[in-house]
C-alpha positions as MATLAB code, in Angstrom:
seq = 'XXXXXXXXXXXXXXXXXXXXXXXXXXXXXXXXXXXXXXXXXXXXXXXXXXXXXXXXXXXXXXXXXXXXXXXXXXXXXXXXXXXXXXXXXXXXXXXXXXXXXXXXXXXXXXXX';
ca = [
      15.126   19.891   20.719;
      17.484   17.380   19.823;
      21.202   17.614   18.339;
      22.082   16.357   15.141;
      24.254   14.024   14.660;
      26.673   12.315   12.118;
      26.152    8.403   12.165;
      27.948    6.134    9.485;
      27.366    3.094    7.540;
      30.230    0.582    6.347;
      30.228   -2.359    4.929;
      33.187   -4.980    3.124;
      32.143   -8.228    1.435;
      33.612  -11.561    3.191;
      36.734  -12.774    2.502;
      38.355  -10.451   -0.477;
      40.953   -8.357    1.823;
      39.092   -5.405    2.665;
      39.554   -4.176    5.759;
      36.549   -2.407    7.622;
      38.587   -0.734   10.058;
      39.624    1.501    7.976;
      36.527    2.398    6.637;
      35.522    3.412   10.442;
      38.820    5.487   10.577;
      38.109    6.741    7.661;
      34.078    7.966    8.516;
      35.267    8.971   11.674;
      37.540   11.561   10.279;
      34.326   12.980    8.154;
      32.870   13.395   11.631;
      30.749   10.547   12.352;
      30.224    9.744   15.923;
      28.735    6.219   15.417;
      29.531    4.016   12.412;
      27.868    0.900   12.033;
      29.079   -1.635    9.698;
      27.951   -5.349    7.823;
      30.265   -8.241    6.676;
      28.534   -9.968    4.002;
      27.471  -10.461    0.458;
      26.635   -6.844   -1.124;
      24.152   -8.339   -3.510;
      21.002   -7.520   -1.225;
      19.610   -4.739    1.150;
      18.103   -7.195    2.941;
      20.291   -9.236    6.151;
      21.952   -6.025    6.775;
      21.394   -5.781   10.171;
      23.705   -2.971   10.890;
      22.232   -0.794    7.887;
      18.563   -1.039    9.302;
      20.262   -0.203   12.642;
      21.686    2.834   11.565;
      18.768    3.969    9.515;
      16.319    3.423   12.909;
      18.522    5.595   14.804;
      18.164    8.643   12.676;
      16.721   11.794   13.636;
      15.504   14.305   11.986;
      18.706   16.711   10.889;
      21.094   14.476   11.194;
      23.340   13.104    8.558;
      24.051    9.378    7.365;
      27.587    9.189    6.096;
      28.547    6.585    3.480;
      32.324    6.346    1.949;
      30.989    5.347   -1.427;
      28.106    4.427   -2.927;
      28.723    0.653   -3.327;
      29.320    0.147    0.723;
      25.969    1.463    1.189;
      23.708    0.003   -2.081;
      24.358   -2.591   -4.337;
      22.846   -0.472   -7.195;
      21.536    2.756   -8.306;
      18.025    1.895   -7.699;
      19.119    0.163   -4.140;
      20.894    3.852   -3.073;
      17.478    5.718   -4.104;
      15.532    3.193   -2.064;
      18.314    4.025    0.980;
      18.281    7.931    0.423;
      14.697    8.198    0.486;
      14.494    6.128    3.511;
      16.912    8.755    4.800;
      15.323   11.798    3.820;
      11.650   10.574    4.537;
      13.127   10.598    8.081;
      14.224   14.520    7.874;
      18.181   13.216    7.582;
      20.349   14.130    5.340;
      22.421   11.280    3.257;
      26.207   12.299    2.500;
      28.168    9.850    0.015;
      31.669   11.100    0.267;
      33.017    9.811   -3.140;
      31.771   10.848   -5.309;
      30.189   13.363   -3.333;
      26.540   12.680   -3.630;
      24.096   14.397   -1.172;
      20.434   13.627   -0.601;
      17.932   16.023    1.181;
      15.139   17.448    1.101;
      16.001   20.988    0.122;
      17.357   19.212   -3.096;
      14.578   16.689   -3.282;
      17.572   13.517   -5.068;
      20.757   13.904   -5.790;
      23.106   16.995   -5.796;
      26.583   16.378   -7.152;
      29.309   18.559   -5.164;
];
């Protein structure tokens, strides 16, 4: 039986001042023990290499831990293609503002 874990997901767009360290610090100190993060463009799932990282290494009961919902979609329809991945795995998906969680006790969304 394996332990679940909290992994993250992070991600800035190139060259507007954000700062993805402190996105880490800041999943960190929601209890994620890995964060993985892209530079890039936000306009596409796709070439996110570190998102399709993260979303191999769940397990089933863990949690994927996003700071918002724009670091880990690009639009309402991209963050239901991302939670189902999520919960199709068994995981949970935890946006932490607003505080959006996706499972499969709740099926989509349940606003905290």
């Amino acid at each position: 039986m394996s332990v679940s874990k909290i992994l993250a997901y992070g991600r800035i767009s190139q060259g507007n001042g954000q700062d993805i360290e402190s996105q880490r610090a800041a999943l960190e100190l929601h209890g994620a023990i890995v964060v993985l993060s892209d530079v890039g463009n936000g306009s596409m799932l796709d070439g996110r290499p570190q998102q399709e990282a993260v979303l191999r290494l769940l397990d089933r009961g863990d949690t994927l831990l996003a700071l918002h919902p724009d670091r880990i979609a690009r639009d309402t329809a991209d963050l239901l293609t991302v939670a189902k991945r999520v919960v199709e795995k068994g995981a949970v998906l935890e946006v932490v503002d607003p505080a959006i969680t996706f499972d499969a006790a709740t099926s989509w969304p349940k606003r905290c």
